[in-house]
N, C-alpha and C positions, 0 to 999 in steps of 0.2 A: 499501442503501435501495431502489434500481431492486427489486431480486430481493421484499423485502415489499410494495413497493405492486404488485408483477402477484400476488403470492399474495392481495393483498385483493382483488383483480379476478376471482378463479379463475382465476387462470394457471398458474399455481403454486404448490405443495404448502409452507404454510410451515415446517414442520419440515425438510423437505427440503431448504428454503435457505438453514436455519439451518445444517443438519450438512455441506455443502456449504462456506456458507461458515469455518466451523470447519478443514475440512477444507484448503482452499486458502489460508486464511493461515497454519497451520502449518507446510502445507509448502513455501510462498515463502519463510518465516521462516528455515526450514531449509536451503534453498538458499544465502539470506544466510549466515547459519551456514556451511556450507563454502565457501562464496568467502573467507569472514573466515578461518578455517583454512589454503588453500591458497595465500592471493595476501598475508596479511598487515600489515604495514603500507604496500607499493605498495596497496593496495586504501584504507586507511585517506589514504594521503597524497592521494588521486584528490577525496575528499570533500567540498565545499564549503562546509567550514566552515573559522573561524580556529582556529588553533594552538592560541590558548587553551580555546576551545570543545572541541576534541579531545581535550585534557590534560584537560578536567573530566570529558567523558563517558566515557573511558579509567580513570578514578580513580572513579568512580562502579561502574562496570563493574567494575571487580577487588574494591571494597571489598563489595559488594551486588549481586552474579551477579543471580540469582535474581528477586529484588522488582526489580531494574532491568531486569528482560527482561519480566517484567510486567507493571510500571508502563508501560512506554514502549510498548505496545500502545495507551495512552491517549491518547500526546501525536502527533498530527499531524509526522511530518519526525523525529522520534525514534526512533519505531516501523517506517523503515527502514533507520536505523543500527542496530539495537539486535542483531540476526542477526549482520552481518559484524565488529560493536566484539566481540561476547560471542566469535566464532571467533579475532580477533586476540588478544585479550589471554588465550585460554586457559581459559575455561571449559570442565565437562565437556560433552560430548554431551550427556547422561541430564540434567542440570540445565539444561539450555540447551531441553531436550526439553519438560520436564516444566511449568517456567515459561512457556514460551511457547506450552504447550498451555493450560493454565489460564487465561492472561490471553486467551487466545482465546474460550474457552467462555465467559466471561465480557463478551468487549466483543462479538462478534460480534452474537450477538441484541440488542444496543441499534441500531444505525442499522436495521438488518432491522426491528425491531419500530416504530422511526418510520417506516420506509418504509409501512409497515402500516398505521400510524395514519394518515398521510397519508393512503394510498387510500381507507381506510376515511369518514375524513371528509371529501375532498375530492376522490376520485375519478371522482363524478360529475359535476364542473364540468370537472375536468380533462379525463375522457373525452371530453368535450362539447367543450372546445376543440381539444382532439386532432380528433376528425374535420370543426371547421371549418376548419382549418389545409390540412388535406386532407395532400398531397405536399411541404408546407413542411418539415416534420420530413425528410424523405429530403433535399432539396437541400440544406439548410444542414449536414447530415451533409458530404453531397459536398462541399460549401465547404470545409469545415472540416477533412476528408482535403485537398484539395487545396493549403489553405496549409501545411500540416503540411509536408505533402512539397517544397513550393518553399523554405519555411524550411530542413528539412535541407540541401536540392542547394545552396543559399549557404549553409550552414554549413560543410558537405566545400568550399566551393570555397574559403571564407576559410581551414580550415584548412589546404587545398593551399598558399596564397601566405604561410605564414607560414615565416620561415627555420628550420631545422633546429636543434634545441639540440644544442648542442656539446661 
């Protein structure tokens, strides 16, 4: 979305941030894809979903490769299961390739294209409150790095104080 509302601004080329972004979810996609190959079901058990929920998207997945690697480019939280379930349970490459290039070329220009449309129609309020904000937009960035990172250092520390499974 960011990437269509600066191509409404003239920032950027919007075919270029189409095939761009075509190009980057395919092959994040594909990386999930061989994690799901190499690591399994330790990669599948890591997951954060219930058992049940696993067993359906696992059964989905063996019964409907294909339209389920596609489809799930659609759904939110799906769509980064859907790489590593399709490498666990054995999908080909070339089909795991093919579907999740297409379902690409196909979702990709929808939020690019509202990003679009947003700037297009409401870019110039936006602009407008952009430069009255001034250097608000940079510090709240820094805020917002900065909690990130304090949340991790107590996260590594709670998971340092946790006993070792046995």
């Amino acid at each position: 979305m960011l990437g269509g509302y600066l191509a409404s601004q003239g920032r950027l080329h919007l075919p270029l941030v189409i095939l761009v972004g075509i190009a980057s979810a395919s092959v994040g996609d594909n990386l999930g894809f061989w994690a799901g190959q190499y690591y399994g079901r330790r990669l599948l058990d890591r997951l954060p979903l219930s058992a049940e929920r696993k067993a359906m998207y696992e059964q989905i997945m063996v019964r409907h490769a294909a339209w389920a690697v596609f489809v799930a480019r659609f759904i939110p939280g799906l769509r980064t299961v859907a790489g590593p379930l399709a490498g666990i349970v054995g999908v080909t490459h070339m089909k795991f390739f093919i579907a999740n290039l297409l379902g690409a070329i196909v979702y990709v220009p929808c939020p690019v294209l509202a990003g679009y449309g947003i700037g297009y129609g409401l870019g110039e309020h936006i602009e407008k409150l952009r430069r009255l904000t001034g250097d608000f937009e940079r510090v709240a960035m820094v805020a917002v790095l900065v909690a990130l990172v304090l949340a991790w250092i107590r996260w590594q520390r709670r998971a340092g104080q946790r006993p070792a499974a046995g």
